[in-house]
N, C-alpha and C positions, 0 to 999 in steps of 0.2 A: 495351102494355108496363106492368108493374107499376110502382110511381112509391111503392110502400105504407113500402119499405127507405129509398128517398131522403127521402121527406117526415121519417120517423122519425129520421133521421141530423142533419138540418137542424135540427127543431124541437131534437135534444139540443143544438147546438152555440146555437143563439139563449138557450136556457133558463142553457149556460153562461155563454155572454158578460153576461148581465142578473145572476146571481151576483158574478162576477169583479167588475164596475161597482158594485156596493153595498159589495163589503168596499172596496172602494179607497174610496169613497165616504162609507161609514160611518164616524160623528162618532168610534167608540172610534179608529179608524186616527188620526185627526188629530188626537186629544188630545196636548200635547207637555206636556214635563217641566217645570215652572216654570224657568223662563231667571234665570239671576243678573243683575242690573244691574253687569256688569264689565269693568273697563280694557283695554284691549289687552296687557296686560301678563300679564294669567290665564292658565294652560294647565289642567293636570288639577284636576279636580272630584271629591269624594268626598262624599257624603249623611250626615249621622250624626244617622237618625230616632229618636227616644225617646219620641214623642207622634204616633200615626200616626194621631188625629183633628185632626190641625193642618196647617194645608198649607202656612202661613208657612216661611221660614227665614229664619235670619241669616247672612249671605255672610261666613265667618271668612276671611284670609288668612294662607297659613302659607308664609313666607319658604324658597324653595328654597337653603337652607347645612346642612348637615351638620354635627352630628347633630340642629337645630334640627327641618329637613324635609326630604322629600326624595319622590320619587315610584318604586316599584318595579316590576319586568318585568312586573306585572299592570294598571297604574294606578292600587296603591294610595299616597294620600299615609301616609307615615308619618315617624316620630322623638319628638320628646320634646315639640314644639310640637303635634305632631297628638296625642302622648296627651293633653293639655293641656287640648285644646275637645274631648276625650270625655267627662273626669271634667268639665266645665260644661256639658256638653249633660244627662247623667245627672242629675248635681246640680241643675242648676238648671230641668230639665222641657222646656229650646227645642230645636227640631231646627233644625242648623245645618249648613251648607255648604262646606265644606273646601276654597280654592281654594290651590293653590301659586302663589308670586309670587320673580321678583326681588326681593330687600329694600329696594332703592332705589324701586321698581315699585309696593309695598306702602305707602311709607310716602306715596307720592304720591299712591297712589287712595282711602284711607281719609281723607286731607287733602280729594279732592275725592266725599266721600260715593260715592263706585263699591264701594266692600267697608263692611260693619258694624263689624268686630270685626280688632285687628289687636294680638299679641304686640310686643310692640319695644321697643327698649334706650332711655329716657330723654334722653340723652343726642343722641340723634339725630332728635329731636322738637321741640324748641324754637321751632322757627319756624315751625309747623302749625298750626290749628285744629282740636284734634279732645279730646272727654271722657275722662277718666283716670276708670278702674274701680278704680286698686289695683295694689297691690305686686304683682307674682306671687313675683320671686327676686332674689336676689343675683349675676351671676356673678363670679367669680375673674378678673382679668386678670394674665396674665403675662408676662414676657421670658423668652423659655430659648435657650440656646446648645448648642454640642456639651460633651460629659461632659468633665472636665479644665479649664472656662472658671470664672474665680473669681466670686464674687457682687458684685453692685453694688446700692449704696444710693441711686444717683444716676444720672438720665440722661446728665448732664454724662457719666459714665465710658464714655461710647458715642463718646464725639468720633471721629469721621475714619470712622466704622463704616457700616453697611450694615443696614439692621433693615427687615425682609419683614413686613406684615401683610395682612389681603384687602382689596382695596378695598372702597372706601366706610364701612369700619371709623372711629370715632370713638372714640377713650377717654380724652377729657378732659384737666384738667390741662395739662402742661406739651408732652406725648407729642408732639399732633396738628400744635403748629407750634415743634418744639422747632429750635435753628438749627443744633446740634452733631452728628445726622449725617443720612443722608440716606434716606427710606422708600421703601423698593420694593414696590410694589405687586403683590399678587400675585392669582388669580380663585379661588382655594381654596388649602387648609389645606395640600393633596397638592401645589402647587408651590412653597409657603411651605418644606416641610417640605426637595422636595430642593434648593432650593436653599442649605438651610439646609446641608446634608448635604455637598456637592460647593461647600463652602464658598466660592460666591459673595456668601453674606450673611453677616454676624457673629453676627445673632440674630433673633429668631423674633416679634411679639408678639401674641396672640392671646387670646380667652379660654380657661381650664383646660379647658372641655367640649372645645371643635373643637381644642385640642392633642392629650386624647388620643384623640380620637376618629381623626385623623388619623394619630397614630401605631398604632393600631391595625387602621386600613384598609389599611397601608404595611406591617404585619407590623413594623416597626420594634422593635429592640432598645432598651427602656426603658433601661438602663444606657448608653446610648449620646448620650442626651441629656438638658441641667440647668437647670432653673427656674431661674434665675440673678436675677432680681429678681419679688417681687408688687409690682405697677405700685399695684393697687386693685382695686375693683371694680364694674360696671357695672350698673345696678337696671332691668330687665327687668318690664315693668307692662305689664298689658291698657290697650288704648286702642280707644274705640268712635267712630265717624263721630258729625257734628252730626243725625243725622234719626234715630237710631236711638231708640227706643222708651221710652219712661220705665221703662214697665213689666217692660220685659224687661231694661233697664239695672238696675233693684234688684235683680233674680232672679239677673241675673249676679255681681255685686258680693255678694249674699249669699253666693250659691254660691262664689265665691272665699274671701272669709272663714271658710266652712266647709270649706274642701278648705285652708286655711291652717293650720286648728286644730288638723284631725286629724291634720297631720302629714305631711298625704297629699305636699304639694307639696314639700316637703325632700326626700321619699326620690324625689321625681319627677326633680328635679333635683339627684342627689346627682351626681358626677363619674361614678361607678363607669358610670352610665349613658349616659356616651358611649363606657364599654369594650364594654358589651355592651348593643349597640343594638337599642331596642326593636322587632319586629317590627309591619306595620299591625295594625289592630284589626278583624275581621271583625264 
């Protein structure tokens, strides 16, 4: 019996299996992507390399609230926070790491050094250990009602009233434990808004951006609803974890002073750009 076809058919299948075993095998397979050191709190991840002989990054987190961040049908993080640590990845040379977080989630894990680099409102920091880099912005806080509600210069004129903000929301002053009326809490802008609408609440309080940003997610009729009080406004600063880098904290801190000069950061944070939402950065 010839044995010439079998012996040949065999040795191909050994010769495969010894291939198969080397790719699975081989160290390029099990190279993995640098791992961020982060909280349980993290979900989507997005890269923004500017320096592709550096294999560092700094773990940014960008608070999942609209129009600040937000993550799209592709997994890209985007909004006005993620343009934010583009223009400082560019500017300042670091390739950084774009995690979306809860805001509450953010502001806990950059307290216990798990994220580098963290956007956030002053105000909601106080009790933390972590380095201030610098102003970024200003935002506008407001009270708005439905259209036809008169202006108030004074909390006190909310007595017996109903006033919607998103939790975990802090805006200082008298607002946060005022006794005259009662805050309801709401998990975004979009149920702030109807309840504002089907007038379960009296009034609104949020900052200018996630107003209209919300009204314009809602298709909402501008003439439909009225700023009725500017409360103030809330000062919005980079803040970096206690372990993060001297080096790369002056690059940053430069870099914001020159993205503050140029003007760049007003027009970043003008209102207009919670009407027309910036799309991710490819």
């Amino acid at each position: 019996m010839d044995f010439s076809h079998q012996y040949s058919a065999a040795r191909f299948v050994v010769v495969l299996c010894f291939i198969c075993f080397w790719i699975i095998l081989s160290p390029t397979t099990f190279a993995e992507e640098p791992q961020a050191n982060l909280g349980k709190g993290a979900s989507s991840i997005n890269d923004i390399i500017v320096n592709p002989h550096d294999a560092s990054f700094l773990d940014v987190g960008v608070s999942e609230i609209l129009p600040w961040g937000g993550v799209d049908s592709e997994g890209q993080i985007f909004g006005i926070s993620a343009r934010l640590y583009h223009y400082l990845a560019h500017e300042s040379g670091l390739n950084l790491r774009l995690v979306i977080y809860p805001y509450t989630r953010l502001i806990r894990d950059i307290n216990q050094d798990r994220v580098d680099l963290g956007f956030l409102f002053q105000n909601t920091v106080d009790d933390i250990k972590v380095q201030d880099l610098g102003s970024v912005t200003s935002i506008p806080i407001v009270i708005s009602s439905l259209s036809g509600s008169l202006p108030i210069d004074s909390l006190t004129q909310l007595q017996g009233g109903k006033v919607a903000h998103m939790r975990s929301s802090k805006f200082g002053g008298d607002y946060d434990d005022h006794p005259d009326f009662t805050r309801v809490h709401v998990n975004n802008i979009m149920q702030g808004l109807n309840l504002l609408f089907h007038k379960r609440v009296d009034a609104l309080a949020s900052s200018e951006h996630i107003l209209f940003y919300g009204m314009r997610e809602q298709s909402r009729d501008v003439s439909k609803i009225k700023v009725i009080m500017h409360y103030g406004e809330a000062n919005a600063r980079l803040y970096s974890s206690r372990l993060c880098e001297q080096d790369k904290l002056t690059r940053l801190q430069s870099a914001l002073t020159r993205l503050r000069e140029s003007g760049r950061l007003d027009e970043l944070f003008s209102p207009k750009n919670a009407w027309s939402m910036a799309q991710p950065i490819k």
